[in-house]
C-alpha positions in Angstrom: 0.0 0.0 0.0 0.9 3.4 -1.2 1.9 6.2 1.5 -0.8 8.3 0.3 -3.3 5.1 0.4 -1.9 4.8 4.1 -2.3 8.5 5.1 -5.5 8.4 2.9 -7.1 5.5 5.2 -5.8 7.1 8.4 -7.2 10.6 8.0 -10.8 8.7 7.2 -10.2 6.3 10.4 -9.1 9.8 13.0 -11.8 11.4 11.0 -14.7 8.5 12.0 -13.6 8.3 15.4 -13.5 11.8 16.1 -17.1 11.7 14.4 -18.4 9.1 16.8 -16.6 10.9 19.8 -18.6 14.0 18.9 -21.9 12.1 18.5 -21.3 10.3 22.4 -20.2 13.4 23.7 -23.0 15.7 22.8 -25.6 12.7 24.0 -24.0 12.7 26.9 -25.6 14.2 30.0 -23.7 17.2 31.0 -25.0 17.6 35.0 -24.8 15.3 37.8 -26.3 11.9 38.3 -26.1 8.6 36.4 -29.7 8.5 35.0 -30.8 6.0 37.0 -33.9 5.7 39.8 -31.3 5.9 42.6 -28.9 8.0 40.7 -31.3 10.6 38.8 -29.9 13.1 36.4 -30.1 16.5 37.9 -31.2 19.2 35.8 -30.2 22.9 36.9 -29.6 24.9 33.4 -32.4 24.9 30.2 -29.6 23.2 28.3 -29.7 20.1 30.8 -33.1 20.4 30.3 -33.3 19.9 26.4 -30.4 17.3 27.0 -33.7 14.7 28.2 -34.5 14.5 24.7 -30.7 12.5 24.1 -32.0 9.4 26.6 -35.7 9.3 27.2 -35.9 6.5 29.2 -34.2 7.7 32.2 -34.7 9.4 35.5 -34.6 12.8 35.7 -34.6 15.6 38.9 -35.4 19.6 38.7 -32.3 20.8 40.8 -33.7 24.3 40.3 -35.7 26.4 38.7 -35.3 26.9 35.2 -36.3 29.5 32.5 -36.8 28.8 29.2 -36.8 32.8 27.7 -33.1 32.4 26.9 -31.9 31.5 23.0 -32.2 29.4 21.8 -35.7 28.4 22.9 -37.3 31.6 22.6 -36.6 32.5 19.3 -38.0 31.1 15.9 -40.5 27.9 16.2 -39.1 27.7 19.9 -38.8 24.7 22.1 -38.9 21.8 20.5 -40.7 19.1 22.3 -39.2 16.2 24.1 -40.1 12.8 22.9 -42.3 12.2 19.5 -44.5 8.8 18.1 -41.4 7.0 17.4 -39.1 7.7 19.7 -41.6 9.0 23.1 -40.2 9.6 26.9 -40.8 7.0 28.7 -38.6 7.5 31.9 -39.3 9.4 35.2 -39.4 13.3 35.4 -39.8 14.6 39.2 -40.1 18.5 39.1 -38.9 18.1 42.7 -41.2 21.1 43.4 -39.5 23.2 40.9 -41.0 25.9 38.3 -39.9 25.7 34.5 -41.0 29.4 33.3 -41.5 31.0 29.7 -41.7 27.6 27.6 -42.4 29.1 24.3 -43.3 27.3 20.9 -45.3 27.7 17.8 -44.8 23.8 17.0 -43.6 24.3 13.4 -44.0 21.7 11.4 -44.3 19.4 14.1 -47.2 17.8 15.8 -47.3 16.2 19.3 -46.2 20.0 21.4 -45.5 20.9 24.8 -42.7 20.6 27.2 -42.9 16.6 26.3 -44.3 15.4 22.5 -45.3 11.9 23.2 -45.1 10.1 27.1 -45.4 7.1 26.9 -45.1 3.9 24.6 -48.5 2.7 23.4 -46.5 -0.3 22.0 -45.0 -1.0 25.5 -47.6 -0.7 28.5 -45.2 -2.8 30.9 -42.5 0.7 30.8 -45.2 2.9 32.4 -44.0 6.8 32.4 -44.2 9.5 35.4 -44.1 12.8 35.4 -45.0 14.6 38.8 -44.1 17.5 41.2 -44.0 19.9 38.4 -45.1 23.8 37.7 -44.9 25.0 34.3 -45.5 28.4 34.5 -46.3 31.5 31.9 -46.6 28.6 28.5 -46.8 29.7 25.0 -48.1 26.8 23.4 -49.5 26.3 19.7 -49.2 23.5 17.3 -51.6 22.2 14.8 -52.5 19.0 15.9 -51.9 17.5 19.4 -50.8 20.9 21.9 -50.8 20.6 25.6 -48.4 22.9 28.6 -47.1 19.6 29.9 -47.4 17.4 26.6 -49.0 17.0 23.4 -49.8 13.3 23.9 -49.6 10.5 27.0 -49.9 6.9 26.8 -49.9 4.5 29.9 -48.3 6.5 32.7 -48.7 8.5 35.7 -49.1 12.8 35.9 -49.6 13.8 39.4 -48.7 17.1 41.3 -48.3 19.2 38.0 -49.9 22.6 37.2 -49.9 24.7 34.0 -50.4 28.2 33.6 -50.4 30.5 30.3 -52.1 29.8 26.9 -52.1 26.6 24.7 -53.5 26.7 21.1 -53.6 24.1 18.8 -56.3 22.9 15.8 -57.7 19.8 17.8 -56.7 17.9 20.5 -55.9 20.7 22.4 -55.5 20.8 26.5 -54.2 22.7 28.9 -52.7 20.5 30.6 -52.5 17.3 27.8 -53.6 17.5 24.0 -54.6 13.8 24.4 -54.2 11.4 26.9 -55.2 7.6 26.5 -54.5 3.6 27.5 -54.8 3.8 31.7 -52.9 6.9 32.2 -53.8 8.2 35.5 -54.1 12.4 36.3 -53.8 13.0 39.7 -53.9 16.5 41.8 -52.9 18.3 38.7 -54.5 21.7 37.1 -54.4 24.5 34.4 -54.8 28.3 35.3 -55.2 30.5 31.8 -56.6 29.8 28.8 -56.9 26.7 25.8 -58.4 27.2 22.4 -58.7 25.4 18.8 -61.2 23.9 16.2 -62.1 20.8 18.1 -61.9 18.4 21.1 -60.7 21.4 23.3 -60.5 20.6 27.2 -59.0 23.0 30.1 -57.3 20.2 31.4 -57.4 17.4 28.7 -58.4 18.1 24.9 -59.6 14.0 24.4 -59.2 11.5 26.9 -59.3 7.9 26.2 -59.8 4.8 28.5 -58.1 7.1 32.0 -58.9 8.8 34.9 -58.5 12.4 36.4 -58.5 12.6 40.2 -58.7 15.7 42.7 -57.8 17.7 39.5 -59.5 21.1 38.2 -59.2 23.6 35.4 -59.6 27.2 35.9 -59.4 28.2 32.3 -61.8 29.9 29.3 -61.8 27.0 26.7 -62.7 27.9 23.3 -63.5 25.5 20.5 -64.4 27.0 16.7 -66.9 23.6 16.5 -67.5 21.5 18.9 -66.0 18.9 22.1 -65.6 21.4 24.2 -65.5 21.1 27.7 -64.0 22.9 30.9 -62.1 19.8 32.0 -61.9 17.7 28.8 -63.7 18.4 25.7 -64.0 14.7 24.4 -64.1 11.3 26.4 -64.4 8.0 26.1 -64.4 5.1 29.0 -62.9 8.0 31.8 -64.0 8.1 35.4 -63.5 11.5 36.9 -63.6 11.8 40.5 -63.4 15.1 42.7 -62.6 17.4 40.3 -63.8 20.9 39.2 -63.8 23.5 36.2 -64.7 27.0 36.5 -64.2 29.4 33.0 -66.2 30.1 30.0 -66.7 27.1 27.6 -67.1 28.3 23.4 -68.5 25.7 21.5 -70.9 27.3 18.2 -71.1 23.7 16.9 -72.0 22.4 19.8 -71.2 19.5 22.6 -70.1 22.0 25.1 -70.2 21.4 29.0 -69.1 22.9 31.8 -66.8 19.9 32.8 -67.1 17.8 29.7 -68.3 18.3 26.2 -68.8 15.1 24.7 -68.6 11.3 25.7 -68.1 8.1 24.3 -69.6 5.4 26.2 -68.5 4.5 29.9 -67.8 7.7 31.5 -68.4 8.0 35.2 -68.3 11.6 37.3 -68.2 11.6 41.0 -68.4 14.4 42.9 -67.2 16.8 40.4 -68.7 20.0 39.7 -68.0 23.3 37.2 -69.0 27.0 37.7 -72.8 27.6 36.1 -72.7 31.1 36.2 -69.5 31.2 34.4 -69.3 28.5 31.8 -72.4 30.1 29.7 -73.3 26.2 28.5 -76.2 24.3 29.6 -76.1 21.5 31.9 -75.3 18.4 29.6 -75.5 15.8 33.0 -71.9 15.6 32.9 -70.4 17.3 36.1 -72.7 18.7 38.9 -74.0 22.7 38.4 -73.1 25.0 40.6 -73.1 28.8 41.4 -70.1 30.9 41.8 -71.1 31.1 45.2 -71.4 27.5 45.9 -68.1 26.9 43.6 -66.4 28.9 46.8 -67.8 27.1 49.3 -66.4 24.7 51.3 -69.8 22.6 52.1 -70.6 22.0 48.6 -67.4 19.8 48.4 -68.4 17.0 50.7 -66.4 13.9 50.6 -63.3 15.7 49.4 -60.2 15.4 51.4 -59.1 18.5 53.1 -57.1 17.2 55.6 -54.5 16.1 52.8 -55.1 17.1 49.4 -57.4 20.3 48.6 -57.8 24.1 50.7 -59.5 26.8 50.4 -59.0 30.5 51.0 -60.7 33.4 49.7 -57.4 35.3 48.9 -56.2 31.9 47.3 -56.8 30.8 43.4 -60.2 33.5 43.6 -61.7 31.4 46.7 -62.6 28.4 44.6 -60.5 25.4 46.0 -56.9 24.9 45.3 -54.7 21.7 45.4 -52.5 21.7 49.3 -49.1 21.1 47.3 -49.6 24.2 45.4 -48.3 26.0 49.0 -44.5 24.8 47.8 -45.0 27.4 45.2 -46.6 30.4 47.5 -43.7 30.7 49.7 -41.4 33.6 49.0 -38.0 33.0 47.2 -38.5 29.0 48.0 -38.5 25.9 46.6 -39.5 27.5 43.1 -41.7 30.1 44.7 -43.0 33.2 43.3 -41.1 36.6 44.6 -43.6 39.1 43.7 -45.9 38.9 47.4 -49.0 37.7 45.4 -50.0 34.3 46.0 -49.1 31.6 43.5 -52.6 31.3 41.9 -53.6 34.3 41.4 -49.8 35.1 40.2 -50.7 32.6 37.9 -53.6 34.2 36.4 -51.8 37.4 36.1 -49.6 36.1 33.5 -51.6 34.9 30.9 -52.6 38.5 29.0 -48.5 38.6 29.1 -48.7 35.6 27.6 -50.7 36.6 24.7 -48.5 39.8 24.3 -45.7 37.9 24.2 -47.0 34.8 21.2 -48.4 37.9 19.4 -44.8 39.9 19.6 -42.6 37.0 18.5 -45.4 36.1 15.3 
């Protein structure tokens, strides 16, 4: 062999190496942890943060709060969802009672959009996801098909202690919380403060929900649809049980199947002692949810059966006196534990930010 042929074939050798270095280097995690469920990768800057989308079937820990209004996830389409149809998350995410603020993104060409594409493997049941202990607060979500603050779409997992506040858009399948959620995925002490809209299957919480439950869960959200499946809590559901839950916002629906909890069922849908805001929602009573007045929405007899000693309060400078979710308090403590500094109580903080929201989508368009 030739010295050129030699040099040649060593230059392509250093120069695949050094490729494959690069490639394992930049899918390596670059905080602390080993990715495992005793070992969890801790996640302090929004770069460790998009880094979940390199192995999506490990554990994962908020070390601190983290803001998303930095480049390059506030500029262009914006953040880019973690997890999709092919390749979804289908690790463990614990917020550790820490805030992610500012996520931003128009979707682009993508569908599936939210701080997570796709949780879960519908392929895979026995790999069950979780995602809990979580606050997104301020979102900026659109997408076409599929938009939720948390995630666009969730198969066979567990949500629990996560809140969303902002705006989510999409064209259908669109929640506040999840665009779509199916296959015994189970919502638990989880909410959405702001505001949800699209064409169709539009829910403050969940846009369609499929063969789940929500638990001790509530929306306090206007939900607009262009057509119809709209609902204050889910728009569209099929085989859900909901239990001790509540919505209270204005439901839009011209088309119709509009309700103050939920707008239109499949078959097998159970509601327990769940109830949406009458005088607010400006739908008739479609049997789904119990009616009641503002008045009664704030009171704290009309909730019997709900656990107060554990997992709801209520207090009339808190979330506009309607009931609010106990480990929501991590957040209302000042400079804490992902805590809001301004001196106004988490929920209503909450509220605040969603016209800034809109200012914000419509400045970056």
């Amino acid at each position: 062999m030739s010295d050129l042929k030699r040099k040649g074939l060593a230059f392509l050798l250093f120069a695949l190496l050094s490729c494959l270095l690069w490639v394992f280097e930049a899918a390596a995690f670059s905080g602390s942890g080993s990715g495992t469920a005793g070992d969890p990768y801790i996640i302090t800057t929004a770069d460790q943060l998009n880094e979940v989308r390199n192995d999506l079937d490990a554990h994962y820990r908020l070390g601190a709060d983290i803001d998303l209004d930095v480049t390059p996830y506030n500029t262009g389409q914006g953040w880019i969802a973690i997890g999709d149809s092919i390749n979804p998350f289908t690790g463990t995410f614990d917020g550790n009672w820490h805030t992610i603020r500012n996520l931003y993104t128009t979707g682009g060409s993508y569908d599936y959009i939210g701080l997570f594409g796709v949780l879960g493997d519908p392929l895979d049941e026995a790999e069950p996801f979780v995602v809990k202990n979580l606050l997104l607060e301020n979102v900026d979500v659109g997408s076409p098909y599929y938009s939720g603050g948390l995630a666009g779409m969730a198969f066979a997992g567990t949500v629990e202690n996560c809140g969303v506040t902002g705006s989510v858009s999409g064209w259908t399948n669109v929640g506040g919380l999840i665009g779509m959620v199916s296959t015994k995925t189970e919502i638990r002490r989880c909410f959405m403060k702001g505001s949800v809209e699209g064409y169709d299957f539009v829910g403050g919480l969940v846009g369609a929900i499929y063969a789940t439950s929500i638990l001790n869960s509530y929306a306090l959200a206007d939900v607009e649809a262009t057509t119809t499946a709209c609902g204050g809590l889910a728009g569209y559901a099929h085989q859900l049980t909901v239990g001790d839950s509540y919505a209270a916002g204005a439901v839009t629906a011209p088309g119709g199947d509009a309700g103050g909890l939920i707008g239109k069922t499949g078959d097998d849908v159970t509601v327990v002692d769940s109830y949406y805001d009458a005088d607010v929602s400006g739908v008739p009573d479609n049997g789904l949810g119990t009616p009641k007045g503002t008045s009664q929405m704030k009171t704290r007899s009309t909730y019997a059966g709900w656990d107060f000693d554990v997992v709801w309060a209520m207090g009339s400078n808190v979330n506009e006196g309607y009931p609010y979710l106990q480990w929501e308090e991590n957040f209302m403590e000042l400079g804490g534990g992902g805590g809001c500094s301004t001196g106004i109580p988490f929920p209503l903080f909450g509220l605040l930010l969603v016209p800034l929201a809109l200012l914000s989508r419509k400045g970056k368009e």
